[in-house]
N, C-alpha and C positions, 0 to 999 in steps of 0.2 A: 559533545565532542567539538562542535564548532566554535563555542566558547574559548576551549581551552587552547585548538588548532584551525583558527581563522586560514580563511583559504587562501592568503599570503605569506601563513607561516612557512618557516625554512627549517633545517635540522641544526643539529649543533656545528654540520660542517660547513652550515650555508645552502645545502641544495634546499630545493621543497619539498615541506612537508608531502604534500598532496601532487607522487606524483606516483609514476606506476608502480606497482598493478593499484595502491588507493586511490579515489577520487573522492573528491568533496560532492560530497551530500548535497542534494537540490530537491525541493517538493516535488512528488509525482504530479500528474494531471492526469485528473482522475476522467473519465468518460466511458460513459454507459453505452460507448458504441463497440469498446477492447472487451472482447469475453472472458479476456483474462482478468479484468478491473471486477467484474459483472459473479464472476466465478468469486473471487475474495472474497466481494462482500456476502455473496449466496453461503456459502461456506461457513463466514464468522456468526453468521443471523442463527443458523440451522443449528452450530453449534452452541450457541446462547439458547436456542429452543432446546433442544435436549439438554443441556444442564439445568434449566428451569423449570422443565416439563411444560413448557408453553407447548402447544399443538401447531404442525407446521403444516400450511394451507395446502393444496394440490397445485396453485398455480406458482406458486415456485419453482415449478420444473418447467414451467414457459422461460427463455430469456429474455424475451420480448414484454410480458410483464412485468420480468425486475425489474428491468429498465426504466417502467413509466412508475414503477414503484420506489424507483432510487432517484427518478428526477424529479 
């Protein structure tokens, strides 16, 4: 999307594209210290383990393990 609407783009009448309620797109920053960052990735793993049938360990329920398991 940012290809096609660069974050200086405007509309056909001139205003900006990217203006409210859109906003242009920025990379997250990710860190192991936001339980919500910690939570996703727990989440996408666990769900990869059960479509796989991979077995999902016990310390996955520490977040203090993901943690040093995701840095």
């Amino acid at each position: 999307m940012t290809f096609t609407f660069p974050e200086d783009a405007a509309t056909s009448t001139g205003a900006p594209f990217w203006s409210a309620p859109k906003r242009f797109p920025r990379p997250l920053q990710f860190s192991t210290s936001d339980l919500g960052h910690l939570n996703f990735v727990l989440s996408a793993a666990i769900l990869r383990s059960e479509t796989f049938g991979i077995p999902i360990p016990d310390w996955v329920k520490n977040p203090r393990k993901v943690a040093d398991a995701v840095d």
